[in-house]
C-alpha positions in Angstrom: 31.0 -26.8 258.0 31.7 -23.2 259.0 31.6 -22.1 262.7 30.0 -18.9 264.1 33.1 -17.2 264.9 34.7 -15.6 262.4 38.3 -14.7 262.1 39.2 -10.8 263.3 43.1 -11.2 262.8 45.5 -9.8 260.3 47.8 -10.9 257.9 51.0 -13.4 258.4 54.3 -11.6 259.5 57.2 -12.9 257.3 59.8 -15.0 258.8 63.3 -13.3 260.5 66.1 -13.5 258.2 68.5 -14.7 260.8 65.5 -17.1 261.6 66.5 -16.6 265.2 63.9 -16.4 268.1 64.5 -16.8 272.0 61.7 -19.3 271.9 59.4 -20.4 269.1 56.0 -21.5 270.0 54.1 -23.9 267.5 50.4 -23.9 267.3 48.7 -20.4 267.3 45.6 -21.2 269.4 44.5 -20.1 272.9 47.5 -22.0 274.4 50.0 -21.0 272.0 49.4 -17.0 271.5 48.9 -17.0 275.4 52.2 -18.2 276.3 53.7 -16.5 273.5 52.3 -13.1 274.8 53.4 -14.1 278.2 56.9 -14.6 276.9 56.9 -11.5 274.9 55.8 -9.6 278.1 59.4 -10.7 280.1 61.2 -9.3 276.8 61.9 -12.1 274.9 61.9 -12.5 271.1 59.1 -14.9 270.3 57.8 -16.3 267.0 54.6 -18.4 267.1 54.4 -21.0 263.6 50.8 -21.8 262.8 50.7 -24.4 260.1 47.1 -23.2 258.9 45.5 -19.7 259.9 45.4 -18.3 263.4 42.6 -20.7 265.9 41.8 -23.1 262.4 41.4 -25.7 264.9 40.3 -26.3 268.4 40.3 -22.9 269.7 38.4 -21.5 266.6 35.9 -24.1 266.8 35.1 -24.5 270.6 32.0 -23.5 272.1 33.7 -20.4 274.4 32.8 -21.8 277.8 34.9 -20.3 280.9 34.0 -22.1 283.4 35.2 -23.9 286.6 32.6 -26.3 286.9 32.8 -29.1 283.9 30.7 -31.6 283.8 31.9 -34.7 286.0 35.2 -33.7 285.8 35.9 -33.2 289.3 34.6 -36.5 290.2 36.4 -37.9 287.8 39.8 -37.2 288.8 39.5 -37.5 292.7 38.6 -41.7 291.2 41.7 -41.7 289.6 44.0 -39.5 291.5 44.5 -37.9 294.9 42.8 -35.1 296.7 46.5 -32.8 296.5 46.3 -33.6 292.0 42.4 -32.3 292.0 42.7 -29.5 294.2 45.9 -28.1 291.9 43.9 -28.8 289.0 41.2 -26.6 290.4 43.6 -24.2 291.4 45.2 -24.0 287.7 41.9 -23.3 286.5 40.9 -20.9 288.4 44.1 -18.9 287.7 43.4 -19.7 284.4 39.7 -18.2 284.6 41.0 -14.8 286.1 44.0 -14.4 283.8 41.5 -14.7 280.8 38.9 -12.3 282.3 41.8 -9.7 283.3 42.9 -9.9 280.2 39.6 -9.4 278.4 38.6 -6.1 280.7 42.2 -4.9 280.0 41.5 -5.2 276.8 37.9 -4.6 275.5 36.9 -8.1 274.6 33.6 -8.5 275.2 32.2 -11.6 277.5 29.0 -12.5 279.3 28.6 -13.8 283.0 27.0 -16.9 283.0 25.6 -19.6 285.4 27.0 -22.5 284.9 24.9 -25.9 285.3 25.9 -29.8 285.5 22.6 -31.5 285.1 20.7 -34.6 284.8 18.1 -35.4 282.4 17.0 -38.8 284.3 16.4 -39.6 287.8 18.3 -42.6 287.0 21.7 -40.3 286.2 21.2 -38.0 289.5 24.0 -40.0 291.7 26.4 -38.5 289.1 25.1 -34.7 289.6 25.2 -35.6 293.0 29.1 -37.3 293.0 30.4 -34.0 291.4 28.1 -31.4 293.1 30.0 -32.8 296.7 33.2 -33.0 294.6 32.8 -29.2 293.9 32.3 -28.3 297.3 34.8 -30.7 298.7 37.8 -29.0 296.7 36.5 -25.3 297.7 33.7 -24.2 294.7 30.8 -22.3 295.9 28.5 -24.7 294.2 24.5 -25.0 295.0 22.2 -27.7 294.4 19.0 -26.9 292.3 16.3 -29.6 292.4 14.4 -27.5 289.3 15.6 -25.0 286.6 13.4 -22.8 284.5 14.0 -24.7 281.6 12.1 -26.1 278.3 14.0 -29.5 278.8 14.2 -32.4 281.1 16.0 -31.4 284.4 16.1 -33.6 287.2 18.7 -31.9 289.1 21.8 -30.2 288.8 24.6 -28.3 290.6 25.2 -24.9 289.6 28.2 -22.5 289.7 27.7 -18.7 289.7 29.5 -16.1 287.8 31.3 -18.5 285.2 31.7 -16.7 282.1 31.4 -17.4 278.1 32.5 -15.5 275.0 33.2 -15.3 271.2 36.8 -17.3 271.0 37.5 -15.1 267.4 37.5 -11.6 269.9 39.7 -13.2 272.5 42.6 -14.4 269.7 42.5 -11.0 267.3 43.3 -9.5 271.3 46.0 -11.8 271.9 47.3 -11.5 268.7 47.1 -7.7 268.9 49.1 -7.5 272.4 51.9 -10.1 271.2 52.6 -8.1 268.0 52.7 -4.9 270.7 55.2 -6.6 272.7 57.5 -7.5 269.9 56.0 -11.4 268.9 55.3 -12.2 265.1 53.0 -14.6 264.0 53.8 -17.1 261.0 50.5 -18.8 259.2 51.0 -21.5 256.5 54.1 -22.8 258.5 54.0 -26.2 259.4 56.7 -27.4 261.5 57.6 -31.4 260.7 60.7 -31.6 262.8 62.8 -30.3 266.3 66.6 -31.3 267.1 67.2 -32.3 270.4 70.8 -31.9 270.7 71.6 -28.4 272.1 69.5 -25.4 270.8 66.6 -26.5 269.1 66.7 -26.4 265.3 62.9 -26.0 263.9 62.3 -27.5 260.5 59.2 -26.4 258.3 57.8 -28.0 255.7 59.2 -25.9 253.6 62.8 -26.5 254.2 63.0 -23.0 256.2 65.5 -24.0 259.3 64.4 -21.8 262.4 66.8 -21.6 265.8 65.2 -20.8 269.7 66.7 -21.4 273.2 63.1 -23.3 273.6 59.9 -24.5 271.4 56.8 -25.3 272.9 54.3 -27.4 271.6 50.9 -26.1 271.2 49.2 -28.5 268.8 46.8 -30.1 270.6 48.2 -33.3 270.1 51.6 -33.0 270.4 53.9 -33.1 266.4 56.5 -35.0 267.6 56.5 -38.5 269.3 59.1 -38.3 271.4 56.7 -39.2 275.1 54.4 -41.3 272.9 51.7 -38.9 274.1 49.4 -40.1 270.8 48.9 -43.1 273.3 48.3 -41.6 276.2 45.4 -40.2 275.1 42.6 -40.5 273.1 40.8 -38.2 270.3 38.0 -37.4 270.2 35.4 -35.0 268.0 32.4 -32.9 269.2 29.5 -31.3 267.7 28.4 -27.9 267.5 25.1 -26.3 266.2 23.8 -23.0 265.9 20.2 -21.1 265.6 17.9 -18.5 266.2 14.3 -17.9 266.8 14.8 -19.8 270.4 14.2 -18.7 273.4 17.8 -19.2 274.8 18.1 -20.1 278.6 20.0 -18.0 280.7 22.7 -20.3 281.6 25.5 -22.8 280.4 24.6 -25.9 280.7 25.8 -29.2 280.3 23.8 -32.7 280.2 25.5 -36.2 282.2 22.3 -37.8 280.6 22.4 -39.2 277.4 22.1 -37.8 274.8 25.0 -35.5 276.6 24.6 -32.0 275.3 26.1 -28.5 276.1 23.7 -25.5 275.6 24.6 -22.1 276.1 23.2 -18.6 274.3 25.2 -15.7 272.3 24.2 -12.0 272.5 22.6 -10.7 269.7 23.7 -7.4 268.0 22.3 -4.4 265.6 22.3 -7.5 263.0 21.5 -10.5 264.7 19.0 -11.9 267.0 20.3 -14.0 270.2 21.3 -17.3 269.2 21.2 -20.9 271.0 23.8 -23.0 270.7 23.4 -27.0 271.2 26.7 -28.9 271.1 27.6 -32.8 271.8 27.3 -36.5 270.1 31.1 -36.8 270.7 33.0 -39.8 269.7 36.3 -41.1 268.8 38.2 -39.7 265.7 37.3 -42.0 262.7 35.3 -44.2 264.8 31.5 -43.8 263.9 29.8 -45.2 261.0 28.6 -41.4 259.6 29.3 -38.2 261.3 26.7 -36.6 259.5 24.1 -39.2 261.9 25.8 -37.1 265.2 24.7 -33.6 263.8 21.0 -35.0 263.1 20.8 -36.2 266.9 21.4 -32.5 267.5 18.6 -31.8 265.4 16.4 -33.6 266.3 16.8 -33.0 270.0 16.7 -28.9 269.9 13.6 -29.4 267.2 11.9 -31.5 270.2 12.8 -28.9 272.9 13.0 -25.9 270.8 10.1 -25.9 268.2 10.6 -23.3 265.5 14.5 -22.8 266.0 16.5 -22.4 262.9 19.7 -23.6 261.7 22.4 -20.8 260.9 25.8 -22.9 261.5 27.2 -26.4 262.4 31.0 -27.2 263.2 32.7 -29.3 265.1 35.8 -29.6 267.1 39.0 -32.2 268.3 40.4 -32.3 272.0 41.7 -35.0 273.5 40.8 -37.1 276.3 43.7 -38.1 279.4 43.9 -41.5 281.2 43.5 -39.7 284.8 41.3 -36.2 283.5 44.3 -34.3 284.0 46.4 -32.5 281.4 50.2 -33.0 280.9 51.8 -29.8 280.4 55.7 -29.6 280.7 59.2 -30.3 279.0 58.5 -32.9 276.5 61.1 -36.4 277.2 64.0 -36.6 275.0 63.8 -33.2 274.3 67.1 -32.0 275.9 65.0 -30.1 278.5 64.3 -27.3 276.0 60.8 -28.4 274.0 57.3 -27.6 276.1 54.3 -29.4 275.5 50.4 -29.1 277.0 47.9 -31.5 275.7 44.7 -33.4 277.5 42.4 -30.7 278.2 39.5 -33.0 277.2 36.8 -30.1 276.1 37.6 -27.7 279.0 40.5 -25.6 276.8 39.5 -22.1 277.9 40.6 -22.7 281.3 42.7 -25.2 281.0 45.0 -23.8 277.9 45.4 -20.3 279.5 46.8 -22.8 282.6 49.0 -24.4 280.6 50.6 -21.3 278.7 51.1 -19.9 282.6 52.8 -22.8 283.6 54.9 -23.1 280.6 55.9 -19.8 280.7 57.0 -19.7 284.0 58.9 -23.1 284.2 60.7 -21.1 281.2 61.0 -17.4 283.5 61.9 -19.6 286.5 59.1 -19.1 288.4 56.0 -22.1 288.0 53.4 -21.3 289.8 52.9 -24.1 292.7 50.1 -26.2 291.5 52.2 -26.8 287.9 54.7 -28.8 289.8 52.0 -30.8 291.9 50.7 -31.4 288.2 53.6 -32.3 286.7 54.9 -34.8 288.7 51.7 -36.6 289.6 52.2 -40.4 289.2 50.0 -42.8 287.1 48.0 -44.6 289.4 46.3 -47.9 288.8 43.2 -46.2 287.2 44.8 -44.1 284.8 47.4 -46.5 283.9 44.6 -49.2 283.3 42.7 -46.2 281.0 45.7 -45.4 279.4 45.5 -49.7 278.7 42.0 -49.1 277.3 42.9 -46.7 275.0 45.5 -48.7 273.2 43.1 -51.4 272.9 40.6 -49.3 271.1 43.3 -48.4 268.7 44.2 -51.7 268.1 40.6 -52.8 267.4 40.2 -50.0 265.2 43.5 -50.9 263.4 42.3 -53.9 262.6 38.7 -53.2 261.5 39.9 -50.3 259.6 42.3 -52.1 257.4 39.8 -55.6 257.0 37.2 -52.2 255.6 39.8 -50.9 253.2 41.0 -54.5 251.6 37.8 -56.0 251.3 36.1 -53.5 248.6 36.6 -51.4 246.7 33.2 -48.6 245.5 32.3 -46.2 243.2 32.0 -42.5 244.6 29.0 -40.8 244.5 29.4 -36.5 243.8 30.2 -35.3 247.4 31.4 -38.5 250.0 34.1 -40.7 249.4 35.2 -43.9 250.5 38.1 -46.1 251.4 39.2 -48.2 248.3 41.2 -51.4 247.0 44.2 -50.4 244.8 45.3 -52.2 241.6 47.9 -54.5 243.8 45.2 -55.6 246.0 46.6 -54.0 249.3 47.2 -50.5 249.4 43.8 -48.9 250.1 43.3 -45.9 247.4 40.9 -43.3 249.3 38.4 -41.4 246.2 36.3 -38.3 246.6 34.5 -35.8 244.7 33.9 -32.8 246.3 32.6 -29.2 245.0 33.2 -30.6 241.4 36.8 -31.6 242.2 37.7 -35.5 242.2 41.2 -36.4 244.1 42.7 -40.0 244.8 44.7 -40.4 247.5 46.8 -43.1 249.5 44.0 -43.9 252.3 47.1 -44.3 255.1 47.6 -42.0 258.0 51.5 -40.5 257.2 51.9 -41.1 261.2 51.8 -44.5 262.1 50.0 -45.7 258.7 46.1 -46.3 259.9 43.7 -47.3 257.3 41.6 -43.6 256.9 38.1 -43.3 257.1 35.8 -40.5 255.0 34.2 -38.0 257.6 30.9 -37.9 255.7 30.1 -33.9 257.5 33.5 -32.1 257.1 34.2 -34.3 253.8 37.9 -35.2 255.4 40.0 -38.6 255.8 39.8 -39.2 259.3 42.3 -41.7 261.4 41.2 -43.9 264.0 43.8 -44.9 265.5 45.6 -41.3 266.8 43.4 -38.7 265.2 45.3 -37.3 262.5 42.4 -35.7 259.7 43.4 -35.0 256.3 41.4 -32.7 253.3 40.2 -34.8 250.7 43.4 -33.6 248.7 45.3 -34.7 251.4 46.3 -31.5 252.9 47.1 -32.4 257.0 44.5 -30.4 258.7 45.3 -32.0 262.3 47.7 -34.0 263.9 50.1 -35.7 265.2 50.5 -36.2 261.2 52.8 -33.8 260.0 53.0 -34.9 256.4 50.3 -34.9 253.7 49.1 -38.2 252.2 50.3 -39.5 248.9 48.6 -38.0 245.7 47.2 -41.2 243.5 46.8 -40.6 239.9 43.5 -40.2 238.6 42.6 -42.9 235.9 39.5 -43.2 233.7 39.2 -46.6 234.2 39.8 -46.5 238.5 
């Protein structure tokens, strides 16, 4: 499934020959190349170590919302947290906004000011509009309640934040990218990092065997590589969808459903050779934890074809984040990391904001000077709520543990061209996952190389999906995300499998 962004950066710098950086930063999204630049700025000698290409993942992939006003979000952390943890987490935002839309005008990235709308679709989902519109105001937005929007679907009410903004994520990174190779950083694609020391200066290992030295690493991988924090059960993955057409009429506006079906609606500027588009995202769910993916992009469908009558597909994608106990990220030194290994992770959909926070915060615990709100963020406490989510979420894993491997010992299928399936090896245990894809047939060992989850086939991005932590796999068995690190075993091929 291909986005509508498109990649605008250039090719891979090669690796020092001292392999010696002042810090290294893994992951080269939003996160990653902001704190990275913002590290480069103060003079220091920064390599970031993307394991795939420049935004492959989340960043590349998100919808390009830049807005302080997210759903229920407020709402939901003022019920699991106090008044002083919400209104830092506003705070961090809204630095996170301006630093983004300074840096765009600075630079020439392009970006549209937008309205941006929390909504219900039902009378009987208005208390929750309602809950976050006086959560807005309570922690100092300049929100307004609208009773009816000039739009062609259901609105019951909503709350509505001016001057929010949107843009293409692709223009943003190429910027980033662009100022961090001006101030010295280099950027290393097809590098993926499976280890860090923790005893004194971190040592980096890649994957292949290249042994890279920094004063610090930070970890910007979405879900964080290494375990050390157990963060991969703190919180949970999850997957989004995102579609793409033209010949709507596009509301002005972002919007974003608490109805059900949820969706997120927003438009993109046409150019001298496109029209406008619309694009209609949602149907989330937990990695490897719906019976056919392809099922959540047809809900999609068939929503904007009721709503929008004539508009035509161009593009579908979809994207990971992942979701934290309390609604708040963590960002900060990772434990048992020897006080010298960063990590942000959490942002649960809202990364714009949210990972430009995190790079500032990292950055300046590293400079010595975190802005305010990072500590009030950083040493919140778990309180009841969160620790009883974070509870949840580990039960979910171990139901899906269990269903997942009962699935993979109880059958084993033939593979039709295109899908593939979880399957019974020879031995009777060790579940053999088949595909056939563009022509090409690969076996491979159906476990997760993290913790060793029984995979399950993603029937729309043709992948091996886990559902216990997230990890995704190509049907080779290429990692494409994490917190796996290493690929999955190659099985041989036989005539008679």
């Amino acid at each position: 499934m291909d986005a509508l962004w498109t990649s605008r950066t250039s090719d891979s710098d090669p690796l020092p020959d001292d392999g010696r950086f002042d810090d290294i930063v893994v992951g080269a999204g939003l996160t990653g190349l902001t704190a990275a630049l913002l590290l480069a700025r103060a003079g220091r000698r920064v390599g970031v170590v993307e394991a795939r290409e420049v935004a492959a993942v989340t960043t590349g992939r998100t919808t390009g919302k830049l807005s302080l006003l997210q759903g229920t979000k407020l709402s939901q952390i003022l019920s699991a947290q106090s008044r002083e943890v919400a209104q830092a987490y506003v705070d961090a935002n809204k630095e996170g906004q301006q630093w983004l839309l300074r840096f765009c005008g600075d630079h020439d990235v392009p970006f549209q000011v937008r309205d941006a709308v929390t909504y219900a679709a039902a009378e009987r989902d208005l208390a929750k509009v309602k809950d976050e519109h006086e959560a807005a105001r309570s922690l100092g937005l300049d929100v307004r309640w609208a009773d009816q929007l000039e739009v062609p679907f259901p609105l019951v009410g909503g709350t509505v934040l001016a001057e929010q903004a949107q843009f293409d994520p692709m223009d943003v990174v190429a910027a980033l990218v662009d100022q961090l190779r001006a101030h010295g950083g280099t950027v290393h694609e097809g590098r993926r990092v499976v280890g860090v020391s923790r005893r004194g200066a971190p040592e980096v290992t890649l994957d292949d065997g290249h042994v890279l030295r920094a004063d610090n690493v930070v970890l910007a991988t979405g879900m964080p590589v290494l375990d050390r924090g157990l963060y991969f059960s703190k919180v949970e993955p999850t997957r989004s969808y995102i579609i793409a057409f033209q010949g709507a009429e596009v509301p002005f506006g972002m919007y974003l459903s608490v109805s059900s079906p949820g969706v997120s609606i927003r438009s993109v500027p046409g150019d001298a050779d496109s029209a406008p588009a619309l694009l209609v995202g949602g149907a989330g769910h937990v990695v490897g934890r719906t019976r056919s993916e392809s099922a959540k992009l047809d809900e999609l469908r068939e929503w904007t074809a009721h709503y929008f009558p004539g508009a035509t597909e161009t593009h579908a994608w979809s994207a990971q984040d992942y979701s934290p106990p309390d609604g708040v990220p963590f960002v900060g030194k990772l434990p048992r990391g020897g006080g010298r290994i960063y990590l942000a992770t959490g942002y649960d959909k809202w990364g714009m904001t949210n990972g430009v926070a995190a790079a500032l915060s990292i950055a300046g615990q590293i400079l010595g000077k975190r802005p305010e709100w990072a500590e009030t963020l950083g040493s919140r406490p778990l309180r009841p709520r969160g620790a009883a989510r974070v509870a949840a979420i580990n039960a979910g894993v171990g139901v899906a543990a269990t269903g997942s491997f009962a699935r993979a010992e109880s059958k084993k299928v033939s593979v039709p061209a295109g899908e593939g399936e979880g399957n019974v090896g020879r031995d009777g245990v060790v579940p053999i996952g088949a595909s056939q894809v563009d022509g090409k047939t690969c076996q491979v060992v159906a476990l997760c190389t993290h913790l060793g989850g029984a995979l399950r086939w993603n029937d729309a991005e043709k992948s091996w999906d886990c559902p216990l932590h997230g990890s995704r796999f190509a049907p080779d068995g290429k990692v494409l995300e994490g917190p796996a690190t290493k690929p999955l075993v190659q099985h041989e091929v036989l005539a008679d499998d």
